[in-house]
Structure formats: C-alpha cells, structure tokens
C-alpha positions as CSV (number, residue, x, y, z in Angstrom):
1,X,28.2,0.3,-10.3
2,X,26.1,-2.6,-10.2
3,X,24.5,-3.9,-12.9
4,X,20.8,-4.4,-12.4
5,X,19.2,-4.7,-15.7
6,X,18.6,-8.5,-15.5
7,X,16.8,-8.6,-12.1
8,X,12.6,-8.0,-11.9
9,X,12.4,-3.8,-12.2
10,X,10.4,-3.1,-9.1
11,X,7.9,0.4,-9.0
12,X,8.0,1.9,-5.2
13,X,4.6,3.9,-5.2
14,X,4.1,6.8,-2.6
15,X,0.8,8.1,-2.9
16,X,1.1,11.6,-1.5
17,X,-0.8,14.7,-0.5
18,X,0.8,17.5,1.6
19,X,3.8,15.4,2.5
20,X,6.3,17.9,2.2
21,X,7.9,17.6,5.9
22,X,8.7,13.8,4.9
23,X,8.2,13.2,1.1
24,X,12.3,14.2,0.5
25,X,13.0,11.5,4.0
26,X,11.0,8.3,2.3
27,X,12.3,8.5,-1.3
28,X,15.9,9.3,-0.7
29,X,16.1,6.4,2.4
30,X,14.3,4.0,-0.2
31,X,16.6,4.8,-3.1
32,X,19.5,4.0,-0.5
33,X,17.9,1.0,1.2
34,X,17.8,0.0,-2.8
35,X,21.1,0.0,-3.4
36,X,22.3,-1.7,-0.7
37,X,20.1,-4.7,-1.2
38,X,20.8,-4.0,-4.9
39,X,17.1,-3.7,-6.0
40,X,16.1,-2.8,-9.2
41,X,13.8,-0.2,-8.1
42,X,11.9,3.2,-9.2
43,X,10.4,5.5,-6.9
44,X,7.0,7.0,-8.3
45,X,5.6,9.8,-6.3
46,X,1.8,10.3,-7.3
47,X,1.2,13.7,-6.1
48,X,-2.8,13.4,-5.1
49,X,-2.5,17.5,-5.9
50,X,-1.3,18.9,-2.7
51,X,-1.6,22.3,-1.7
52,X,1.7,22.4,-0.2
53,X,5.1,22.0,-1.6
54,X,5.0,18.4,-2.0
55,X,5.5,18.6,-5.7
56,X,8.0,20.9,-6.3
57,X,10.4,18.9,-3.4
58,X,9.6,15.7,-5.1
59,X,10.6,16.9,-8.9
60,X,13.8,17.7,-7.3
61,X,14.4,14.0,-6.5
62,X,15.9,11.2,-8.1
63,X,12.5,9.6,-8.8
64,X,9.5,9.4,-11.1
65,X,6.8,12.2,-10.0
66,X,3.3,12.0,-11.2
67,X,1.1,15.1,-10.3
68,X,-2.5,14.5,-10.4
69,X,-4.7,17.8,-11.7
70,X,-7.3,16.9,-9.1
71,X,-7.4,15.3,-5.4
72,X,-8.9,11.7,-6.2
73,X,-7.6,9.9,-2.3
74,X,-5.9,7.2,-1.4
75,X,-7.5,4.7,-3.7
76,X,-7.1,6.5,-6.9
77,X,-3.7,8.0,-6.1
78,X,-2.6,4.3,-5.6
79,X,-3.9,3.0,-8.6
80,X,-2.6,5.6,-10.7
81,X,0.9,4.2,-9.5
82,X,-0.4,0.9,-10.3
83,X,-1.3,1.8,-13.8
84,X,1.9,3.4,-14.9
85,X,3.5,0.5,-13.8
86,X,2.2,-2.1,-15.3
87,X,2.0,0.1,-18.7
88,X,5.6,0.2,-18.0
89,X,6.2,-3.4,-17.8
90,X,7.2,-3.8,-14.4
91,X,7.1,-7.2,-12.4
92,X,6.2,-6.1,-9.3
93,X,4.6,-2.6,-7.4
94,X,5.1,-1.7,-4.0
95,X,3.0,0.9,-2.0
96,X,4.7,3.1,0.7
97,X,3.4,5.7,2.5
98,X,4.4,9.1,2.1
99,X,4.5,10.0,6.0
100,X,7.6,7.9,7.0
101,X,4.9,5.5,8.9
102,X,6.5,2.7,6.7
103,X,10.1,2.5,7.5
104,X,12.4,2.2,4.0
105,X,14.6,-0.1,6.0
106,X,11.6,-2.4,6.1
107,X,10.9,-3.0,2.5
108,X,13.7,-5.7,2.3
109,X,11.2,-7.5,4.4
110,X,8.2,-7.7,1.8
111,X,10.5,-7.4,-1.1
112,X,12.1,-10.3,-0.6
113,X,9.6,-12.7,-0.5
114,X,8.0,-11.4,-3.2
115,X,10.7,-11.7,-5.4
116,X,10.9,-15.4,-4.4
117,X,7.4,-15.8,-5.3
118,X,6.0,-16.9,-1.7
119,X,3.0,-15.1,-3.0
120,X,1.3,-13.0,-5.3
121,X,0.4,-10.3,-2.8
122,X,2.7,-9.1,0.3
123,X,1.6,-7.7,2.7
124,X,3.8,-6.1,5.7
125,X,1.8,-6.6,9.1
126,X,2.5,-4.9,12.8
127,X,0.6,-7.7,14.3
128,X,2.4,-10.6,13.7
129,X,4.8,-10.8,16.6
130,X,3.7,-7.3,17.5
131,X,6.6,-5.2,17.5
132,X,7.0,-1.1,16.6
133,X,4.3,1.1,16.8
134,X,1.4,-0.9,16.7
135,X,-1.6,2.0,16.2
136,X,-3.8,3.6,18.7
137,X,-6.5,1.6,20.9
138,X,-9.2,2.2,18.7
139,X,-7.5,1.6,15.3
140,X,-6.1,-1.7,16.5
141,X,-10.6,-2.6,17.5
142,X,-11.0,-1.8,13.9
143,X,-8.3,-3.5,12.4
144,X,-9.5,-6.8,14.4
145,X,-12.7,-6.4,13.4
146,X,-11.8,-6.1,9.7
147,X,-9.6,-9.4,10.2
148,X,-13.1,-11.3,11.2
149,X,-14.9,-9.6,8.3
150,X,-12.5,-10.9,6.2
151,X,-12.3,-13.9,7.6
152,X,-15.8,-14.5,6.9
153,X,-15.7,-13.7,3.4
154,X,-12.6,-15.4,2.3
155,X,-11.8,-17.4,4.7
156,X,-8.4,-16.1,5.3
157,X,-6.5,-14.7,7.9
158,X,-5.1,-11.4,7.3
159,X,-4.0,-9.9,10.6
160,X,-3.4,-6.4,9.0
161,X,-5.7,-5.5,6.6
162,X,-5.8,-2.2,6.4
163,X,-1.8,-2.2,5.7
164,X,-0.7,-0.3,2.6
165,X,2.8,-1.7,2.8
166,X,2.8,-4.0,0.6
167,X,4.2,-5.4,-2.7
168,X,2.3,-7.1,-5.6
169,X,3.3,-8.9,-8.8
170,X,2.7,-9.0,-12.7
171,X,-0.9,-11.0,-11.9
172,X,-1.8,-9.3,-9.9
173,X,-0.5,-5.5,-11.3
174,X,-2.7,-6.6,-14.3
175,X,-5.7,-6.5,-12.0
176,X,-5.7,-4.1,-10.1
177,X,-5.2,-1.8,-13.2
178,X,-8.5,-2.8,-14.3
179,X,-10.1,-1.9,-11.1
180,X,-9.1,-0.9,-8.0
181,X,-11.2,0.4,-4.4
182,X,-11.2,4.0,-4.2
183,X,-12.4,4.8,-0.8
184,X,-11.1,1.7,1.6
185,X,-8.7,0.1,-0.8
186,X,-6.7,-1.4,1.8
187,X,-9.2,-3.6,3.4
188,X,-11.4,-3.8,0.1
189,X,-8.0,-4.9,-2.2
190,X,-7.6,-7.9,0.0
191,X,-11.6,-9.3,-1.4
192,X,-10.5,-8.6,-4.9
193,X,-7.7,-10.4,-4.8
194,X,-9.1,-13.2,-3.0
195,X,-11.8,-13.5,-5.2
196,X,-9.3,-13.5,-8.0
197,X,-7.1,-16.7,-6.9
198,X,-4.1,-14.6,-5.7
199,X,-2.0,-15.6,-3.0
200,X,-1.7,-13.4,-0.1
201,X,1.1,-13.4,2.8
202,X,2.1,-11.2,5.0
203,X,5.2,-10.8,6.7
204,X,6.4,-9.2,10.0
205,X,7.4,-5.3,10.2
206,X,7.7,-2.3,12.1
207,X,6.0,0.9,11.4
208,X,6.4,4.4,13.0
209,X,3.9,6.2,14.8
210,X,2.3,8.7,11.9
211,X,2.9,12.2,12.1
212,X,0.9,14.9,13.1
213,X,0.2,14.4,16.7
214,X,-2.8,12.4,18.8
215,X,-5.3,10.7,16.8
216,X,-8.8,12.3,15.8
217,X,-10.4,9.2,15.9
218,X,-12.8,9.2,18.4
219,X,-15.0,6.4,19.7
220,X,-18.2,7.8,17.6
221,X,-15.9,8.0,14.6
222,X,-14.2,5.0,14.9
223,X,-18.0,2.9,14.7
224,X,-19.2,5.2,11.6
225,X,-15.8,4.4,10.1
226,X,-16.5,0.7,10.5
227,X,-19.9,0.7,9.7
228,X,-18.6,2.3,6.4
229,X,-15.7,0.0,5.4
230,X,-18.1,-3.3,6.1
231,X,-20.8,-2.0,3.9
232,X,-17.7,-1.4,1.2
233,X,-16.5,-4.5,1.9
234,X,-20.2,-6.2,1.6
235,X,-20.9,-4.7,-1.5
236,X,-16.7,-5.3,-3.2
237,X,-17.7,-8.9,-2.5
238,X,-20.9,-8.9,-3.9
239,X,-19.7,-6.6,-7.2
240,X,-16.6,-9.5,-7.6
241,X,-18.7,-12.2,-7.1
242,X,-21.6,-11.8,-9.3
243,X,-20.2,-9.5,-12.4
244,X,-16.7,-11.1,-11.9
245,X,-14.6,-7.7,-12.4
246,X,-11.4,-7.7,-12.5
C-alpha cells in the first residue's frame, strides 16, 4: 500500500438527497479514481435527510457519512461538508454531485491544479472547449447570463458559474465556513470569494447528462429562476461589500 500520510488530505463532499440509485456509483468510482492517482482523499456524504435509502447505502460505504436531522438544500448541505473539513484540518475540499453528473474520472482534472496551487478556487467548466454534455438550451441562456452578471460585478470571467465541481483550499475552506450562500451558492460563492482576494480558475471537464429524464425547466421558469439568482447575487455583493463578511 501506498503511503499517503505526507500529501495535503483532500475532503470529497457529496451533498446528497434521495441519491440512492447513484450515491453507491460516485463514492466507490471516487475512492478508485483516488487510488490510482494516489490522492489522499476522504469521501464525506452529507445526507440533506432523504426520504429514500440514501443513508442507509451510504453507511455501508467506505466513506465518512453525515446525516442531517432536517432538509437545509444545496447551500447548507455543502457547507456542512465544508465545516467538518476544515474543523478537521484538511487542505483542500472538493464538491461532487451526488447524481453521477460529475464524472469521478474527472476530478484528476481540478485536483490537480489545485494541489499545484494555480489557484485558490477550482472550478471544473463544460464550456471551455465545450465538450460532454453541455446542459439543456435554456440552462446554457442562464448560465451566460450569470457569466455577464458576474462579469460586471467582479470583473472576471467565469464561463461556468453555476458549477459545483469544484475544489477549494485552506483560505478559502476558512471562509466559507464562516458563511456560505444557501439558496444559489454556486453562482453566489464565486462574489464571495472574489470579494475576498481568492484566485479563481477553472479548468476543462466533461459532465453527464443528470438523471431523471427531460428537464422541467420551462421558459417561464427559467426567467423567474434568473430574476431570483440576480437579486441574490445583487444583494451577496452588496452584504460583502459593505459589512465585509467573511
């Protein structure tokens, strides 16, 4: 066996809630993606209390499983992670979805970099040279839309914004278990760490089609939904601006 203790101990989070169908697929394919590269990597499933079988599947797993008593979303599922990793001590987090839309065969891709310290954020992006699945019509208007937003509030390009695959280090761990977006965090994160001097990158990967079927996005939906995240956006800016929370 290889010895691992002296490389940067990374914390794999899957937020998760009624994953059961893929749950067991993501955290045994990154455990083994982990081993070949010969990363120094937990898995931490933060069960956002399903009401299927999520949890009991993922205590029979070779990772760390963290059941939440009551559904608090994506944002707070994701911080939870974040905040039992950096009260563990470790250098660096990584987000992964619990559907299989991110690929474990990707994460060499974002983990890489990070551990070469290219930046303090990574962030894996479908629309760099725009390869895999690369979202529905509508989602791919509102994910350009939210590149502009951002654009005009930091002055950076971030092609992918609404990404959750993605890696961060000790700075920026320490931040976002302070505070972290609950509703958009994706989109929101990328202001907060902006406005806190972090570096952000992104690299290229491929992500699978999520499961479930056909989108039920439809065009009335997609507006309200981007009316909603710029006003969160608007209003994460103005909150780190003026009070400077970190």
């Amino acid at each position: 066996m290889t010895d691992t203790s002296h490389k940067p101990l990374i914390a794999a989070i899957i937020p998760a809630y009624n994953e059961e169908h893929s749950i067991g697929y993501v955290v045994m394919n990154l455990l083994e993606v982990a081993k070949t590269h010969q990363f120094n990597l937990d898995v931490i499933v933060v069960n956002d209390s399903s009401t299927d079988n999520t949890s009991q599947i993922a205590a029979k797993l070779d990772c760390i499983l963290i059941n939440l008593p009551s559904n608090l979303g994506i944002g707070g599922a994701v911080q939870t992670g974040f905040k039992y990793a950096f009260l563990k001590g470790y250098d660096f987090a990584m987000q992964v979805d619990g559907d299989g839309q991110h690929p474990p065969k990707e994460i060499s891709k974002i983990i890489l970099p990070a551990l070469a310290n290219e930046a303090d954020v990574m962030i894996g992006s479908r629309f760099l040279e725009k390869s895999g699945f690369q979202s529905t019509f509508l989602r791919r208007l509102g994910i350009n839309y939210f590149k502009h937003i951002i654009k005009v509030f930091c002055g950076i390009r971030v092609s992918d914004c609404t990404s959750g695959f993605r890696i961060i280090n000790s700075k920026a761990l320490e931040i976002v278990n302070s505070y972290y977006p609950d509703e958009y965090p994706e989109p929101e994160s990328v202001i907060q760490f902006h406005q806190n001097n972090l570096t952000i990158k992104e690299v290229q990967v491929e992500m699978n089609e999520r499961e479930g079927g056909k989108s039920s996005i439809r065009a009335f939906n997609t507006l309200y939904y981007m009316i909603k995240v710029t006003i969160a956006i608007l209003f994460t800016y103005i909150r780190l601006k003026k009070h400077k929370i970190k």
